[in-house]
Structures are given as structure tokens and as C-alpha cells.
N, C-alpha and C positions, 0 to 999 in steps of 0.2 A: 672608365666605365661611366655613362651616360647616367647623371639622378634623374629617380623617378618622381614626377611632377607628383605633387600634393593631392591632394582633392580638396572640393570647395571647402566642406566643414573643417578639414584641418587646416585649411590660410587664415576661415576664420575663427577655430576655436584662437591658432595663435594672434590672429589681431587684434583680439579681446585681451590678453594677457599683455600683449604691448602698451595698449590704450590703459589698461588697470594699472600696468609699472608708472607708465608717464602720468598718470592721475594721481599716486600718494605724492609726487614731489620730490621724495628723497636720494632719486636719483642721481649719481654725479652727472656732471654737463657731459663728459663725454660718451658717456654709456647711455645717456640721455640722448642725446646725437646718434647715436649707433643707431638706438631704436626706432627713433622717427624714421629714418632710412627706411628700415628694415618693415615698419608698419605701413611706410608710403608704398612699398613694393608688393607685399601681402596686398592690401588695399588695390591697387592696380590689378592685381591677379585676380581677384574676385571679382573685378568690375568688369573686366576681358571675361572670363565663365562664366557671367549673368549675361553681357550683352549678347554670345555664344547661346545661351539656352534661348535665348528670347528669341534671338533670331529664328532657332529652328520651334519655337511653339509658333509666329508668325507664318511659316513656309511648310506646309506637305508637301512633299511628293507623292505623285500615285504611281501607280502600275508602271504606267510609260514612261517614267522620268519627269512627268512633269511640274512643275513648281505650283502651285495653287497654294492662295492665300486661305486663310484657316476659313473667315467667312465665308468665303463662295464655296468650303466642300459641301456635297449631298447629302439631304440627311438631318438637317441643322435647321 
């Protein structure tokens, strides 16, 4: 069975808890290690779903299929 991807605020409510664990310190090194992974990948995934929205607030499409950039729509 296929997981279902996250959504943005839950990669980053958990990157926040990542970054919070590895900021007290007390972490063992290996659990410590686990986590940097695991916040570098969270981290990646947010950055992929911003670049993703950014792209589509740059790019309208109209009617016809076609691409127009946000400034040149009518209207504005």
C-alpha cells in the first residue's frame, strides 16, 4: 500500500520538532544522526512544494491551454 504524502504544514510542523530536538543538545549522536537525515529530507520536501507553488502562481493558464505569465494577464 502506497503512503500517503504529507502536506506542507505537516513536513513543517515536523521540521520544527526536528530542529527543536537537535537544538536542546541532549540528544545521543545516533538519534541525533537519525534526525538530521530525517530533517534534511522533510526540508527537501518543502523546498520541492514551494518551488511547485511558485511555479504555478508564475504560469496561468487560460481558456486555450495557454501558458501566460502572471504580469501580461488582462486586467492588471
Amino acid at each position: 500500500m502506497a503512503k500517503k504524502a504529507q502536506s506542507f504544514e505537516q513536513s513543517m510542523e515536523q521540521l520544527e520538532e526536528v530542529v527543536r530536538l537537535l537544538e536542546q543538545g541532549n540528544v545521543p549522536l545516533e538519534e541525533a544522526i537519525e534526525l538530521y537525515k530525517r530533517g534534511m529530507t522533510l526540508s527537501k520536501n518543502c523546498h520541492e512544494t514551494l518551488q511547485k507553488a511558485e511555479q504555478q502562481l508564475i504560469t496561468l493558464v487560460d481558456r486555450n491551454g495557454q501558458e501566460t505569465p502572471v504580469n501580461t494577464v488582462k486586467g492588471e
